[in-house]
C-alpha positions as CSV (number, residue, x, y, z in Angstrom):
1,X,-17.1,-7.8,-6.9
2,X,-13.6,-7.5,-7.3
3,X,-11.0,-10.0,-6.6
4,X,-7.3,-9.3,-5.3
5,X,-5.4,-8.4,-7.6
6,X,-2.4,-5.2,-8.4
7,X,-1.4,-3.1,-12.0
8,X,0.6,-1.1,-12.8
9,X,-1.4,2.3,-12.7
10,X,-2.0,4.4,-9.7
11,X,-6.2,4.2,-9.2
12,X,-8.8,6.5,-7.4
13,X,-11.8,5.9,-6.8
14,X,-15.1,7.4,-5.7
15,X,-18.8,5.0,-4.4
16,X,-21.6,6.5,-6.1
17,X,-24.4,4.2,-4.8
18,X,-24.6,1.5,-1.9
19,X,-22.0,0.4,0.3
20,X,-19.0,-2.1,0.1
21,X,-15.6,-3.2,1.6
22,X,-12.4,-1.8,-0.1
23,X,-9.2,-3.8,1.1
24,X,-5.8,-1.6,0.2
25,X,-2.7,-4.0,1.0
26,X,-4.3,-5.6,3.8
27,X,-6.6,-2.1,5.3
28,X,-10.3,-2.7,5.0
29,X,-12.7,0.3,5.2
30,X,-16.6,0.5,4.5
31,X,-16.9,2.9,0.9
32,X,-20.8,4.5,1.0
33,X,-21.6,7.4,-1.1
34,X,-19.0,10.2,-1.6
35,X,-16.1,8.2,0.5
36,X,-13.1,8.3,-2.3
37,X,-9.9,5.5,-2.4
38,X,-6.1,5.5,-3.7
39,X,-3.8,2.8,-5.1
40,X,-0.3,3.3,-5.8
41,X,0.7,1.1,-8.6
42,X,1.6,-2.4,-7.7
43,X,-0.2,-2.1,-4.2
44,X,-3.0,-5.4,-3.7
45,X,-6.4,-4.5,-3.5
46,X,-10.1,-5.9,-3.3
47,X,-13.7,-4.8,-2.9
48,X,-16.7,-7.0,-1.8
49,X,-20.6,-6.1,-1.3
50,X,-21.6,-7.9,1.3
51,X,-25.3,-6.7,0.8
52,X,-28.3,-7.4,-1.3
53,X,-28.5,-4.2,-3.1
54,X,-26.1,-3.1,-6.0
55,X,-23.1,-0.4,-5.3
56,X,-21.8,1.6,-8.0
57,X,-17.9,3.2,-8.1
58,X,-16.5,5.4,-10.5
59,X,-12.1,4.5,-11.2
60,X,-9.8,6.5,-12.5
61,X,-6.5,5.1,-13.4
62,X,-3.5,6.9,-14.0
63,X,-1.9,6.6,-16.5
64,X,-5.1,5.6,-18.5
65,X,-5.6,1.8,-19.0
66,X,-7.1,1.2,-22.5
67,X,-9.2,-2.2,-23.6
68,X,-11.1,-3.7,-26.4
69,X,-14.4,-2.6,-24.8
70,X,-13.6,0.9,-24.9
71,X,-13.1,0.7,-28.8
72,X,-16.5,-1.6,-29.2
């Protein structure tokens, strides 16, 4: 779903729908509906559904990040 990676913005974020595993430098917790997440800049992070059905998560990144499919 989301490979390791880090940036430079801070990011929240929020499961709407399903279930999958967020990894925070190293942490791993279980995100299902309503549970919410935090990434200071520069910190690695991860997610992977592990399950058949689709999960959706809301990000918010602060500062904003801006990209070419925003403007499309």
């Amino acid at each position: 779903m989301m490979p390791e990676h880090s940036h430079k913005q801070e990011q929240i974020g929020v499961c709407l729908d399903g279930e999958y595993n967020m990894t925070i430098e190293g942490m791993n917790t279980t995100m299902t509906f309503g549970k919410s997440y935090f990434c200071l800049e520069n910190e690695l992070h991860s997610a992977v559904n592990n399950s058949d059905e689709n999960a959706k998560v809301i990000n918010i990144f602060i500062p904003p990040r801006y990209n070419n499919a925003a403007t499309a």
